[in-house]
VOZA-325890 format. One record per residue (C-alpha): x, y, z. Coordinates in pm, whole numbers, padded with zeros to 5 digits, always signed. Layout:
// VOZA-325890
XYZ...
//
This chain:
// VOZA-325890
+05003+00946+05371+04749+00871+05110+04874+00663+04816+04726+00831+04447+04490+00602+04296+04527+00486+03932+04251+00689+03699+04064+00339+03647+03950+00076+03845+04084-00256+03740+04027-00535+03947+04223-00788+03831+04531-00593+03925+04432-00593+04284+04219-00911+04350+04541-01178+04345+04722-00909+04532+04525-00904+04849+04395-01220+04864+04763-01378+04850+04818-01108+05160+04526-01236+05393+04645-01571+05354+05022-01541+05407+04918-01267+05692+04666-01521+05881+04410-01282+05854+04147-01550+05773+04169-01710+06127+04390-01427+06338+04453-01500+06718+04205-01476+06936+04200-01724+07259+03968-01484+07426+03730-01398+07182+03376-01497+07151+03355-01784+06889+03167-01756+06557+03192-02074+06380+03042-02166+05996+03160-02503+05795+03143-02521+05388+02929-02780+05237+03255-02967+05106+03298-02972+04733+03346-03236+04570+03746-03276+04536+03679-03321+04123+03460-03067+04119+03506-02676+03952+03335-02373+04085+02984-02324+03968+02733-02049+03999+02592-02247+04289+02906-02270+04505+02953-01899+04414+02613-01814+04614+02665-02033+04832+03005-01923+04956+02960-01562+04923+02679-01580+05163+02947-01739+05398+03204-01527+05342+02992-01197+05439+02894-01354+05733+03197-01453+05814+03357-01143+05748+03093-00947+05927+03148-01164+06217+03555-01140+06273+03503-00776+06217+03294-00775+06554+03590-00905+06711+03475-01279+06734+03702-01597+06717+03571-01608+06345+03636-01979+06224+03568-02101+05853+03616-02445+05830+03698-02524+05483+03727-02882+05301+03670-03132+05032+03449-03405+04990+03644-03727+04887+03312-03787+04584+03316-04185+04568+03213-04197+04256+03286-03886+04089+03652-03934+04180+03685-04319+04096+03550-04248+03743+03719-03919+03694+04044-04161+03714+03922-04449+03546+03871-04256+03264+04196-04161+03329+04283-04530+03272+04070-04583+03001+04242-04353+02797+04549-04504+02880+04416-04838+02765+04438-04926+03082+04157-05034+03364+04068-05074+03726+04102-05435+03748+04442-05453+03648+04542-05347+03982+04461-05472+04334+04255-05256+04549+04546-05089+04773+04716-05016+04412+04401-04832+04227+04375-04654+04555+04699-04520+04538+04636-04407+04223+04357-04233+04333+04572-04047+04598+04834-03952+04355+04504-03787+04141+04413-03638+04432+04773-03486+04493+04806-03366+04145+04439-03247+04027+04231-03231+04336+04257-02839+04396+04125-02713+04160+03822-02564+04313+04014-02465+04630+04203-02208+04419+03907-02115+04230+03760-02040+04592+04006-01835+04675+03945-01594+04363+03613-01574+04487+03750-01407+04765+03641-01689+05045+03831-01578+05390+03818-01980+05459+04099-02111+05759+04291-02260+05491+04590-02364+05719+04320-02618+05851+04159-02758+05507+03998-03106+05579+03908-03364+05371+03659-03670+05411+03977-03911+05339+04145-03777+05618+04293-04017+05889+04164-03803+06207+03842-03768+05949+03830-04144+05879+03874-04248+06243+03542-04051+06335+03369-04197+06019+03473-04590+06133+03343-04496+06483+03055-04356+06395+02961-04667+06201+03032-04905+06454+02882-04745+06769+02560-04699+06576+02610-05053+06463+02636-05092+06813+02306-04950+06865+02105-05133+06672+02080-04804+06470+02288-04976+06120+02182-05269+06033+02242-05530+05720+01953-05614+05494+01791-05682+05170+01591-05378+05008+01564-05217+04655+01819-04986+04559+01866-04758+04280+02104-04932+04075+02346-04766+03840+02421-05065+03602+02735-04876+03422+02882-04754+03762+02802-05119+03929+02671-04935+04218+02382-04816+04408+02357-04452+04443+02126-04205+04612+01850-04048+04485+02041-03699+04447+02230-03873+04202+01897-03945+04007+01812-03755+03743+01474-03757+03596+01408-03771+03186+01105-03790+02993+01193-04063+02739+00909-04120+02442+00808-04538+02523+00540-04759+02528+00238-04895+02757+00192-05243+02639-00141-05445+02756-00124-05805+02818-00357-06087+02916-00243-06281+03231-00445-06619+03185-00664-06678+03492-00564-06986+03670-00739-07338+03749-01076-07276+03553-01124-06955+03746-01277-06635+03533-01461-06277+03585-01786-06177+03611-01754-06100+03258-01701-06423+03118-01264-06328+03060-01058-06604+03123-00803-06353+03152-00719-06021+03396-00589-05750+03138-00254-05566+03324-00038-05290+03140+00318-05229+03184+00615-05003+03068+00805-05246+03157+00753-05534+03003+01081-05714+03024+01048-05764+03376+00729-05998+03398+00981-06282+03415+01025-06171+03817+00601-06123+03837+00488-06236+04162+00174-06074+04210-00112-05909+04007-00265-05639+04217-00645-05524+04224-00780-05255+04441-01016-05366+04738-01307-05141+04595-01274-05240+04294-01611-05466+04171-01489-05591+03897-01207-05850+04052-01352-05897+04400-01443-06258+04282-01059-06301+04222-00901-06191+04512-00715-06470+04676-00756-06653+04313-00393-06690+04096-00316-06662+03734-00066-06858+03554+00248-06589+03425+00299-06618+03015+00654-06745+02933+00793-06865+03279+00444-07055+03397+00495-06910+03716+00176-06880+03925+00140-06597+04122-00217-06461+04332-00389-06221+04253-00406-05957+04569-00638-05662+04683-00411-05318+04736-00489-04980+04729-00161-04929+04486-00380-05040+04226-00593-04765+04068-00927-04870+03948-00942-04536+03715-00619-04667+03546-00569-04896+03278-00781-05186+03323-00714-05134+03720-00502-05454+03772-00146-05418+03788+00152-05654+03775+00371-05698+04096+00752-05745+04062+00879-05667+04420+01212-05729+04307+01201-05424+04038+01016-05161+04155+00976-04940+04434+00623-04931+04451+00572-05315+04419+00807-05395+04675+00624-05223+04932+00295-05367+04774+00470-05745+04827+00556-05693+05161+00194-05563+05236+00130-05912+05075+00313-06112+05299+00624-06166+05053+00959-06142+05251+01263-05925+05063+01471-06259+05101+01176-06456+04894+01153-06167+04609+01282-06263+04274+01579-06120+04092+01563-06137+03732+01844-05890+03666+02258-05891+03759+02451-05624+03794+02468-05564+03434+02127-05525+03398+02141-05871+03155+01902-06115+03285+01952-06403+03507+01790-06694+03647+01565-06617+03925+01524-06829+04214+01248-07051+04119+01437-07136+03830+01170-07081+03629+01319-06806+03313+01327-07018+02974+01727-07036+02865+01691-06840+02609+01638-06473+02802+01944-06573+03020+02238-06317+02928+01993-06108+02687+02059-05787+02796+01735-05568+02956+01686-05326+02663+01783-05357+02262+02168-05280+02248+02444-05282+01964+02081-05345+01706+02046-05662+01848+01695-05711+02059+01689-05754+02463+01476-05879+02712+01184-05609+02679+01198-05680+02247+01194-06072+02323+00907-06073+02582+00665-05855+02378+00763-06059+02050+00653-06389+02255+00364-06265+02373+00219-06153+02104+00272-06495+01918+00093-06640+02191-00213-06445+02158-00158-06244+02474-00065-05928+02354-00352-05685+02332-00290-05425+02053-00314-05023+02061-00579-04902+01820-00525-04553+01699-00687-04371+01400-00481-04229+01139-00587-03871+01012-00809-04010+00788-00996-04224+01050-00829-04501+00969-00813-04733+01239-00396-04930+01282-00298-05149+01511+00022-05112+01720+00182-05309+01999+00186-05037+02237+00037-04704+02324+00284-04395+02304+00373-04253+02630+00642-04007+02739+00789-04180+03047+00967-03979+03346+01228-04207+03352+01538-04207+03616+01870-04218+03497+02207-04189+03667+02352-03847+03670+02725-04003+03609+02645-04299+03442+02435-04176+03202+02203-04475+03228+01864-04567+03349+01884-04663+03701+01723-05020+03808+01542-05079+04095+01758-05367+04238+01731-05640+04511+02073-05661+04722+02176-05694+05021+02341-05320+05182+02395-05163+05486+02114-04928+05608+02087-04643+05893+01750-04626+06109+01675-04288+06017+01367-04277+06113+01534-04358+06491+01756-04097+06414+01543-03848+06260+01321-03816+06602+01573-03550+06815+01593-03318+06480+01237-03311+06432+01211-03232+06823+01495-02938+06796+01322-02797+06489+01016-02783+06665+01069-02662+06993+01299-02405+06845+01643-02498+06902+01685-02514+06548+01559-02209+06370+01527-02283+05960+01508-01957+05782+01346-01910+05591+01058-02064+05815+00857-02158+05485+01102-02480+05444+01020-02617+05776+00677-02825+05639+00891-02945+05386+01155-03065+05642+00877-03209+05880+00725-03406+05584+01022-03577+05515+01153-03653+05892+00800-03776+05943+00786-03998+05656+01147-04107+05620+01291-04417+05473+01614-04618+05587+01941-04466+05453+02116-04705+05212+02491-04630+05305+02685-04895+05149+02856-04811+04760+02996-05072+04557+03343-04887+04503+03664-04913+04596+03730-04543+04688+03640-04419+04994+03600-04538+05332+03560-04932+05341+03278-05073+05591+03436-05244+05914+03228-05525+05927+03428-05872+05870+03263-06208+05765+03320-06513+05875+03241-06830+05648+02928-06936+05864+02802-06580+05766+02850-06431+06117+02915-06058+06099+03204-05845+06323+03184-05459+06324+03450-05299+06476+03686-05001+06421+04013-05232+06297+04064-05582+06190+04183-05650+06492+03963-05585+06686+03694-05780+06466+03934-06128+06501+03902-06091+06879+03530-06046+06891+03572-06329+06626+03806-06541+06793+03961-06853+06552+03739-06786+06299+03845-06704+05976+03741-06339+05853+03709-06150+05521+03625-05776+05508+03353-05650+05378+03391-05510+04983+03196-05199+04985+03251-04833+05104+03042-04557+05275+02829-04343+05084+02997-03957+05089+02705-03798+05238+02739-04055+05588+03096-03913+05604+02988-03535+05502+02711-03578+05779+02983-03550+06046+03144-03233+05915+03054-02976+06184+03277-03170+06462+03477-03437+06314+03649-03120+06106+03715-03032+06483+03875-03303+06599+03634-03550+06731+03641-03800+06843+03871-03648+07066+03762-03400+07334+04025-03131+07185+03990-02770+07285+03895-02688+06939+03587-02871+06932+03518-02729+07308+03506-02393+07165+03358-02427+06848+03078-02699+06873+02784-02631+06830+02887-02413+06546+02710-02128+06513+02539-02108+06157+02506-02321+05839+02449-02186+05506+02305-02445+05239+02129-02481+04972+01795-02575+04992+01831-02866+04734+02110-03072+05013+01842-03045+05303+01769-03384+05306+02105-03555+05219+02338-03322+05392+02174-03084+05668+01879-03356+05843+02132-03594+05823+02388-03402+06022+02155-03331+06291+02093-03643+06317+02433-03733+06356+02526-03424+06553+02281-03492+06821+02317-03848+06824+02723-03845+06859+02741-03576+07065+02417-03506+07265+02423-03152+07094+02257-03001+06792+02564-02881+06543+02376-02558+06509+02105-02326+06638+02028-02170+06243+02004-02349+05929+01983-02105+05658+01830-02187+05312+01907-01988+04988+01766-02099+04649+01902-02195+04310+02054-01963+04076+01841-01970+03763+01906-01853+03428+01744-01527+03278+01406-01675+03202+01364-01841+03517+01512-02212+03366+01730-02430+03572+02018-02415+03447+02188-02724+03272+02472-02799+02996+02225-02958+02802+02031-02663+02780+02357-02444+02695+02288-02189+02994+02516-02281+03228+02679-01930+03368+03101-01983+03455+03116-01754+03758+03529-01729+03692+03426-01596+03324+03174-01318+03503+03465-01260+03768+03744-01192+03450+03506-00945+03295+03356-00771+03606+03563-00834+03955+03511-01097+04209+03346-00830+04404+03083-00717+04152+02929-01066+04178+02952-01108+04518+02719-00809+04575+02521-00954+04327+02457-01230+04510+02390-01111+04833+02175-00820+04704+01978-01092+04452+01929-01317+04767+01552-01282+04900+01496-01516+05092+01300-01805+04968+01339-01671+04680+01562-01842+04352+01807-01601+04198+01776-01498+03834+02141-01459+03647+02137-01099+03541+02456-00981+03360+02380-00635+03326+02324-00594+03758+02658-00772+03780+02777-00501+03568+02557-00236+03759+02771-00321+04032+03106-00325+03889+03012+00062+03789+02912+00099+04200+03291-00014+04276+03371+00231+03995+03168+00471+04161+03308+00433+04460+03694+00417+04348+03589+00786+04153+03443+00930+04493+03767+00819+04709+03988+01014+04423+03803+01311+04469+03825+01281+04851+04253+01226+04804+04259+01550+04589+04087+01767+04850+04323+01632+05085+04060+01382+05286+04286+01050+05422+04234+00784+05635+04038+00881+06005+04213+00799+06325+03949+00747+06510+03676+00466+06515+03403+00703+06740+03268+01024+06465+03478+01329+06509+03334+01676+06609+03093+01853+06330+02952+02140+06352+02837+02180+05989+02493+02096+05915+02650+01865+05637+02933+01652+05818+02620+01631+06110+02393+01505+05852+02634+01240+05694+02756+01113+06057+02344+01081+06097+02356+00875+05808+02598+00667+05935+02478+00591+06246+02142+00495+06084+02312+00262+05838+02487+00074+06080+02169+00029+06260+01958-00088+05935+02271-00332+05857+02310-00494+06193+01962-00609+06130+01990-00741+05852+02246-00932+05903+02092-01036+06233+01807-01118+06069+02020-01288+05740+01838-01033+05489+02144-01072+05302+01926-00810+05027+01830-00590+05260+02202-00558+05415+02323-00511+05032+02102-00222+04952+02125-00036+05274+02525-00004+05200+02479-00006+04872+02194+00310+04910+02388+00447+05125+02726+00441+04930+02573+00585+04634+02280+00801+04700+02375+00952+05030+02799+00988+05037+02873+00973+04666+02553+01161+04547+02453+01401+04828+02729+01444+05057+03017+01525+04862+02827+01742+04639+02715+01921+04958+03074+01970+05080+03244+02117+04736+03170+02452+04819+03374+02423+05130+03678+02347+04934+03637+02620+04704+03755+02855+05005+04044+02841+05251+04196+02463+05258+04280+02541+05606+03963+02689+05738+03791+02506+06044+03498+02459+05809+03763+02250+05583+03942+02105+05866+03623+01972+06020+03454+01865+05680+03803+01612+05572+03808+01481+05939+03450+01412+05872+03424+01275+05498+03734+01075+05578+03584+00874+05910+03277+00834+05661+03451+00736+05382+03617+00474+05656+03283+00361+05766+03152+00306+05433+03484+00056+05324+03438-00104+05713+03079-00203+05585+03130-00275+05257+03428-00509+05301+03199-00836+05388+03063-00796+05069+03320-00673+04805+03646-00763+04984+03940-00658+04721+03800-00268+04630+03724-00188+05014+04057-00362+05106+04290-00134+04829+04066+00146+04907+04149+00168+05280+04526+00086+05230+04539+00391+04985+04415+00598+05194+04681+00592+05423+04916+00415+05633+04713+00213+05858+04808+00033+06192+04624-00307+06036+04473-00460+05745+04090-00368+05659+03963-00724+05698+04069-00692+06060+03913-00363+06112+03677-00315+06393+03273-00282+06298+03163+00057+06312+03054+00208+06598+02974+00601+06522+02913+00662+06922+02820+01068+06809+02532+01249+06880+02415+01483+06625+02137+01787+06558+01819+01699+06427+01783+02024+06309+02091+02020+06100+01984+01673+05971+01685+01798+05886+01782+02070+05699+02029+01887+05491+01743+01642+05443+01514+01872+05383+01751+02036+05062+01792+01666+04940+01387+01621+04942+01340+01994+04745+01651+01887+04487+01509+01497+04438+01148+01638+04328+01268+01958+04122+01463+01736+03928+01203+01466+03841+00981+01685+03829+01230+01862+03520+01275+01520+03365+00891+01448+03305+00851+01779+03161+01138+01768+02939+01327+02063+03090+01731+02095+03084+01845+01966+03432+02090+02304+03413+01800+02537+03353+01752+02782+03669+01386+02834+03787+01225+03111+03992+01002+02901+04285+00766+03024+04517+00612+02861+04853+00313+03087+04972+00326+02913+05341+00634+02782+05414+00765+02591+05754+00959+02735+05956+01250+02455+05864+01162+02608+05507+01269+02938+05582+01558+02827+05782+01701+02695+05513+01631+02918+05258+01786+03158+05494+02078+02990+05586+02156+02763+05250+02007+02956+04931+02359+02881+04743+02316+02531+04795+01939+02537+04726+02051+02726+04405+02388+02506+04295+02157+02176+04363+01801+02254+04285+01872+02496+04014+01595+02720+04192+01679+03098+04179+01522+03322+04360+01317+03131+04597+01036+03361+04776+00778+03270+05026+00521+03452+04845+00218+03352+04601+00330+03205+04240+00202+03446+03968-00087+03323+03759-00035+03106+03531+00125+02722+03425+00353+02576+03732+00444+02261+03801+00393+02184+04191+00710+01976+04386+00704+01935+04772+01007+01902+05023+00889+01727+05365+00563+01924+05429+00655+02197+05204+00489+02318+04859+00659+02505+04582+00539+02655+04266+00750+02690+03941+00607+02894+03736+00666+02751+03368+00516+03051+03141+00839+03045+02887+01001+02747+02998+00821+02513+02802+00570+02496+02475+00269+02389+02690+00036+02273+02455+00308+02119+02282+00403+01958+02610+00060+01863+02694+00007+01679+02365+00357+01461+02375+00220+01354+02761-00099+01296+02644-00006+01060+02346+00213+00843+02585-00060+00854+02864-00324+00693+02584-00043+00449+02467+00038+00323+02794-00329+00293+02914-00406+00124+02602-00139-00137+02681-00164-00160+03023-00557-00295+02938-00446-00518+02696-00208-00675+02930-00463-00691+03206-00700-00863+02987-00446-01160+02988-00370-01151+03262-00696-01201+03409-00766-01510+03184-00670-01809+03366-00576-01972+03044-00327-01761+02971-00162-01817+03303-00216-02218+03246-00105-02248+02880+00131-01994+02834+00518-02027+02932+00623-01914+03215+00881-01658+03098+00598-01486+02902+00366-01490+03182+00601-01292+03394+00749-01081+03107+00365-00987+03068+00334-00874+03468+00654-00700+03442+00529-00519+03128+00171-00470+03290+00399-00324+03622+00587-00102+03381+00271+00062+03260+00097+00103+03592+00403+00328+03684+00365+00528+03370+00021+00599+03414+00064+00714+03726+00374+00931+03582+00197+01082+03308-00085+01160+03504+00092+01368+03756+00308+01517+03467-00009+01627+03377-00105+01760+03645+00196+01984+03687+00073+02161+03340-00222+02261+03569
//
């Protein structure tokens, strides 16, 4: 019994409906022991975090797979989770404190912790439930999170068997240093600014009598940096370079601290740059560490100048003047720093060596330094530039680890798709640096490694354990935690249970698929294949899939500072969930970035429209629900055609998804939806319920439009859940829910004549009425058409279907004879060529003139915009927005020119 539908489609009055169902239902994970498994994991949100456009691509790509998958009868697992965010969450309730005028170190450890629990309890689901408006068929009744006790068992083994390994290791190494946080933090949690500074030049006084070729008594180095000359150990010259090969080996004598430092040949230095000698502070800078190493200067000899403040201290040598201890590095509160103090002494020393620029009237003025806009890193939570720092952290051998990954990659074991992003990944395996993985925080998982007072280190899983490897000795713990992403990098099997062997993870690892972002390669996906293979012996899955960013309009990234953020859950109010879900997936080419588009999103809330309109019309001729999953008996050429169609979609969408064309599966249902049920098929079968409602023709045709209908919410569903989902229930009673339904599988033969025929009507209808629309005549307007050699298809159809041909086309009488002489415009169907004669249909030369005009205008602009775009400059100087609004625009006109042309040409 089909249940009316309301006259509009509102999908806020269903979404919160059916998704509450699913869950309470267990449709999201049903039972299945014997099933086939098809297993995905989220990339775990942060537990502070809010639903962004990101997550909203990223999880609607899931969630049709997933969908797709459990409807092809597969033990369809969607592990779902949070990421505990060290720092996110520990400031997100310190400010919590703050505003409290309270703070951190009024409690002890276990107590701030606890507060962070109770947070967590409280305020940490917030983007779980904004998930589940997205529609996300996650296995909610096994959330995880990184916090987890099962969860932090696997993380403390995982540390100390590597430990165990050699592979983790203590050691000193620059760090990027977040001086507000007090911690280091990776380099996704870098963000890059371009801050208006200065490049000061100094003179570094040559050392015991020596000087250059030149005469100097001095080598000339440049810095941004200034301030941190008081940790100098090196000035660096490149090997080639002729101009200092008399001073390599030779030292200069460092202004303000007297420290003397060599001077040394490396290829870091660039003779083409500056002066081509450039000061070394190993302990400051990423470059110049590696450059003091390749100078025989050990991490545990490089100087600190800089606490954890970012307010200088003493170094080691001893050798900072008092009065920069405690100055802070930059000018803060009005009062100068370190940088203000250093410049100021140097230039009352005579070692400063000014910036001469000309004013507009060629003056020439003096200046301390030269302008320069500086990329400069700064913290992305902080909110303050990062400093390379010296300190002592635990590390990961990834370049150990990286070795199997690299290996599965390229012998194929671990497809990337797109394939492009696998020179990128290579690149960075090849080339990769040891993985910092110790946070100064107190939130998350705490490093179990114990010290004992002679500086002997014990790793093990508990405290207990570490006394007995320890014996009497007496032991603290080590202060620091984990960074999130060593924790996140076990997510495909410690959500399943490992370390123990429990039947879950026997079934479901390796999973089977992982969808990411391409940004997270690096930090999340290598580093769980590295951990994968090297916990347990397998890969955690045979395809990594990699989707782009979504941008804003113009092709920006999007950012609050910018002010184009998009609020998926404000686009999901106005439209439906499931309009921009189908956005999504039919935006997402692969390789390709996504452009936010309002207007498609609303595009495809009119498709669900579209779609809730055509199942009316079915209910009030009396088409239901089908009973059958195999196509029923059809004799009409029409129900034949549209089980054709079917059978053909299913096809073209199976390989899609097969292939993860997550576009090209989008517009196949979509094209199919619209254009061939909605548009063709339905208007095909009217006529059939203008007669007798119980006629076999009728009988057959509601069978048949209501197994398609069927088909079309079956293969839909993955991608716009809620509309399919009311759709199918309204329909009729139904022995189970739609997200449970089995995949189609049409199993019908059908005629190809028939199909043929119906296509062949379709082909004749498409090109009369374009062919109307570039001539200007009324769609309604009945023409007389004549084909002088028609197929024999042509005049089986004429024969058999000349009321369609009429009621569609609009072409009355149709005659397989010669068009009289005179103005016709010529349209085609398949091989077929008809003339419509247009003497009194339209003003010709009226006609003629209007195409014309718009022919000259559009050529006219179409060589204008080639012009540009065939000047390099333009593509070099201009923005990028305009260059592509000026290839869309230069697109545009191609087509018309080719339209007008052959609108033309119809006017003979």
């Amino acid at each position: 019994m089909t249940e009316e539908l309301s006259k509009t489609f509102d999908p806020a009055a269903i979404e919160a409906k059916w998704y509450a169902h699913w869950e309470e239902t267990g449709a999201f994970r049903p039972e299945r022991p014997d099933a086939e498994p098809f297993t995905i994991v989220n990339p775990p949100p942060n537990v502070t975090g809010s639903l962004h456009i990101g997550h909203a691509l990223d999880n609607t790509l899931q969630d049709i797979v997933i969908r797709y998958e459990r409807m092809r009868g597969k033990d369809a697992l969607w592990v779902v989770g949070t990421d505990h965010a060290g720092i996110a969450t520990q400031m997100v309730v310190e400010r919590q404190m703050e505003a409290a005028q309270d703070k951190r170190t009024n409690y002890t450890r276990e107590e701030f912790i606890d507060k962070v629990w109770e947070w967590k309890h409280e305020s940490g689901g917030t983007i779980t439930r904004q998930l589940r408006r997205l529609g996300c068929s996650m296995d909610w009744s096994r959330e995880q999170f990184t916090m987890d006790e099962h969860f932090t068992k696997a993380v403390l083994k995982v540390f100390v068997d590597l430990y165990n390994k050699g592979l983790i290791y203590r050691d000193k190494r620059l760090v990027n240093w977040d001086p507000k946080l007090k911690t280091a933090i990776s380099d996704l949690e870098v963000e890059t600014q371009n801050i208006n500074g200065g490049f000061w030049h100094f003179k570094y006084p040559l050392a015991d009598g020596v000087t250059l070729d030149d005469g100097r008594d001095y080598i000339e180095v440049a810095t941004t940096r200034p301030e941190t000359m008081l940790a100098d150990m090196a000035v660096a010259v490149n090997p080639e370079d002729a101009r200092y090969t008399s001073v390599v080996g030779k030292f200069v004598t460092l202004p303000i601290t007297g420290r003397r430092i060599p001077i040394v040949a490396d290829e870091h230095a660039d003779p083409e740059l500056g002066s081509g000698a450039v000061k070394i502070t190993p302990g400051h800078d990423f470059n110049d560490f590696e450059v003091g190493k390749r100078a025989g200067i050990k991490p545990a000899e490089m100087l600190n100048m800089l606490d954890q403040d970012a307010n200088v201290c003493q170094t080691a040598d001893g050798l900072v003047p008092e009065k920069y201890i405690g100055l802070h590095r930059f000018k803060r509160d009005g009062e100068d720093g370190a940088r203000e103090k250093v410049v100021a002494a140097l230039k009352a020393e005579g070692l400063l060596i000014p910036h001469v620029a000309k004013t507009k009237k060629g003056e020439e003025v003096e200046h301390d330094a030269e302008p320069r806009v500086i990329a400069t890193p700064f913290g992305d939570r902080g909110g303050v530039v990062i400093e390379p720092w010296l300190t002592d952290q635990w590390y990961v051998d990834a370049e150990k680890l990286a070795g199997a990954p690299i290996e599965a990659v390229k012998s194929g074991k671990i497809e990337i798709v797109p394939k492009t992003w696998e020179k990128t990944f290579f690149n960075w395996m090849e080339n990769i640096q040891p993985w910092c993985v110790s946070r100064q925080l107190w939130w998350g998982h705490r490093i179990p490694a114990w010290y004992a007072e002679d500086g002997e280190v014990f790793v093990a899983e508990t405290e207990e354990e570490a006394q007995a490897l320890a014996g009497e000795k007496a032991l603290t713990r080590d202060e620091d935690v984990l960074d999130t992403w060593f924790s996140s990098a076990l997510w495909p099997f410690a959500t399943l249970g490992w370390p123990d062997d429990t039947e879950l993870l026997k079934k479901h690892y390796p999973n089977n698929l992982l969808v990411s972002g391409f940004d997270i390669l690096f930090f999340w996906d290598a580093r769980m294949m590295m951990q994968g293979i090297e916990m347990t012996g397998q890969i955690p899955w045979p395809r990594l899939y990699l989707h782009g960013l979504v941008r804003a309009a113009d092709g920006s990234k999007m950012s609050k500072s910018k002010g184009n953020v998009v609020d998926p859950l404000i686009l999901i109010d106005k439209y439906g969930a499931d309009a921009l879900r189908f956005f999504m997936a039919a935006m997402e080419s692969q390789g390709r970035d996504i452009k936010m588009d309002e207007s498609r999103v609303e595009g495809y809330r009119n498709f669900a429209t579209k779609l809730w309109n055509a199942t009316r019309f079915c209910q009030s001729n009396g088409i239901g629900a089908s009973a059958t999953v195999a196509a029923p008996d059809a004799k009409l050429a029409a129900n034949q055609w549209i089980i054709g169609e079917v059978a053909q979609t299913v096809e073209a969408l199976d390989k899609a998804m097969a292939e993860l064309r997550f576009d090209a599966a989008a517009n196949t249902i979509y094209q199919f939806a619209w254009s061939r049920f909605c548009d063709w098929y339905l208007e095909l079968i009217k006529p059939v319920f203008a007669g007798d409602a119980d006629s076999p023709a009728a009988v057959e045709t509601r069978a048949v439009a209501g197994w398609a209908l069927d088909q079309i919410l079956v293969m839909l569903h993955p991608f716009m859940p809620f509309i399919t989902e009311e759709l199918w229930h309204a329909q009729g009673t139904r022995p189970y829910d739609l997200i449970l339904a089995n995949w189609p599988e049409p199993q019908a033969s059908v005629s190809k004549d028939a199909t043929d025929a119906i296509d062949w009507v379709i082909a004749l209808t498409t090109a009369t009425r374009a062919a109307k629309n570039e001539l200007g005549i009324a769609p309604g307007a009945k023409l007389a058409a004549f084909c002088p050699a028609p197929s024999d298809l042509a005049k089986r159809v004429v024969e058999r279907s000349a009321a369609a041909i009429e009621r569609l086309a609009r072409l009355t009488p149709v005659e397989f004879a010669e068009a009289p002489a005179g103005a016709a415009m010529q349209v085609t169907a398949m091989d077929d060529v008809f003339l419509i004669p247009l003497e009194g249909v339209v003003d010709l030369d009226a006609e003629k003139a209007r195409l014309e005009k718009a022919l000259a205008a559009s050529q006219k602009e179409f060589k204008s915009l080639d012009g540009r775009l065939s000047n390099p400059a333009f593509a070099e100087k201009a923005k990028p927005e305009a260059v592509e609004k000026a290839r869309a625009d230069h697109a545009h006109h191609a087509g018309e020119i080719e339209r007008l042309t052959a609108a033309l040409a119809r006017l003979g």
